[in-house]
C-alpha positions in Angstrom: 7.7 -6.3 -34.0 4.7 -5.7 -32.7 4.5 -8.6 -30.4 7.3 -6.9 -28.2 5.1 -4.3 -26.8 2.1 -6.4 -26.1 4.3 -8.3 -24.1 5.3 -5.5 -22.2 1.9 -4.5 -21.5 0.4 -7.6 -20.3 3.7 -8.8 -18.5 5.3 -5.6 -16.7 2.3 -2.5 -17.3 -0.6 -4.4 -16.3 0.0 -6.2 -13.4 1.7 -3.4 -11.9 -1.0 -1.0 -12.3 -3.4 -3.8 -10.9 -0.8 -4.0 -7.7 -1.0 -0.5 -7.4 -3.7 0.0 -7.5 -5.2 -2.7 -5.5 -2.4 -1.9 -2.9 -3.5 1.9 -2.9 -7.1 1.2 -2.3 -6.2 -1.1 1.1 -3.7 1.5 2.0 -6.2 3.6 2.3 -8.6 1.5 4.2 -6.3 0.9 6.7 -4.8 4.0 7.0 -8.1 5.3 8.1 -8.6 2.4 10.4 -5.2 3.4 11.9 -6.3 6.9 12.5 -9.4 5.5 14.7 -7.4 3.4 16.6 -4.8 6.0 17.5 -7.6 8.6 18.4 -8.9 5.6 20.4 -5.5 4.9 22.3 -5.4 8.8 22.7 -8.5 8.4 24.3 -8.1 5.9 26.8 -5.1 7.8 27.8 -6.8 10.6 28.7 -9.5 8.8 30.4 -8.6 8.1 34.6 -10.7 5.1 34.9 -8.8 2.9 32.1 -6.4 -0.3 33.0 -3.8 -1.3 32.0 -4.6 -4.6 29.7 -7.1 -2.5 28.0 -4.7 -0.1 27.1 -1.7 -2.4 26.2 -5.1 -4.3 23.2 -6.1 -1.0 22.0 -2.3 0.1 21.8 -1.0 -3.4 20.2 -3.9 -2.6 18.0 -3.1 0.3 16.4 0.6 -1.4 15.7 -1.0 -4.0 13.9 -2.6 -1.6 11.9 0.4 0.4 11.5 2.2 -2.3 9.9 -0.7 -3.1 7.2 -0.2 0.5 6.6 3.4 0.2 5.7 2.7 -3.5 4.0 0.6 -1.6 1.8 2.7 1.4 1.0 5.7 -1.1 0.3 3.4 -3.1 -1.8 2.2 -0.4 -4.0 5.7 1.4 -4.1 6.7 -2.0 -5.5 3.6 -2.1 -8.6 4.8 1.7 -9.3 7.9 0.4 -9.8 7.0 -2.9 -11.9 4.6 -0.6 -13.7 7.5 2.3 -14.7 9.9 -0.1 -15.5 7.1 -1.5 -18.5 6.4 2.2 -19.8 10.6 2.3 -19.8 10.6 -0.5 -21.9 7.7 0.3 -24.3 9.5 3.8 -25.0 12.5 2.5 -25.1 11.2 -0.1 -28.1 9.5 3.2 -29.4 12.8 4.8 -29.4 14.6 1.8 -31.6 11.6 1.7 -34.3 
């Protein structure tokens, strides 16, 4: 009977704490990345001598890193999920012991 929770751990626990966390670590990065660009867009706003093409890059920019941004939040709300179904199991085999 012990076999069952090692099985859990290494199939379900594991790899959805490495997703997680992996996931969490790039959400970061490019959630910061996201902020500069959007503080750059809001800057060549506000500045009079800007055109137009360099404003539609920096703006198509920032979308691209606002969609990593929500790639990464989906991807680690996804390991958090894989991960707590694994703990569920393990208590509930704890739970039938």
């Amino acid at each position: 009977m012990n076999t069952r929770p090692g099985i859990l751990l290494i199939s379900l626990v594991m790899p959805g704490l490495l997703v997680f966390l992996i996931s969490l670590y790039y959400f970061g990065t490019d959630y910061s990345a996201l902020i500069k660009a959007e503080n750059y867009v809001e800057q060549l706003v506000k500045d009079e001598k800007v055109n137009e093409r360099n404003l539609q890059f920096a703006y198509h920019r920032a979308l691209a890193h606002r969609i990593n941004v929500f790639a990464d939040a989906t991807w680690g709300l996804l390991g958090g999920v894989i991960t707590a179904i694994g703990i569920h199991g393990l208590v509930i085999l704890k739970e039938k012991e």
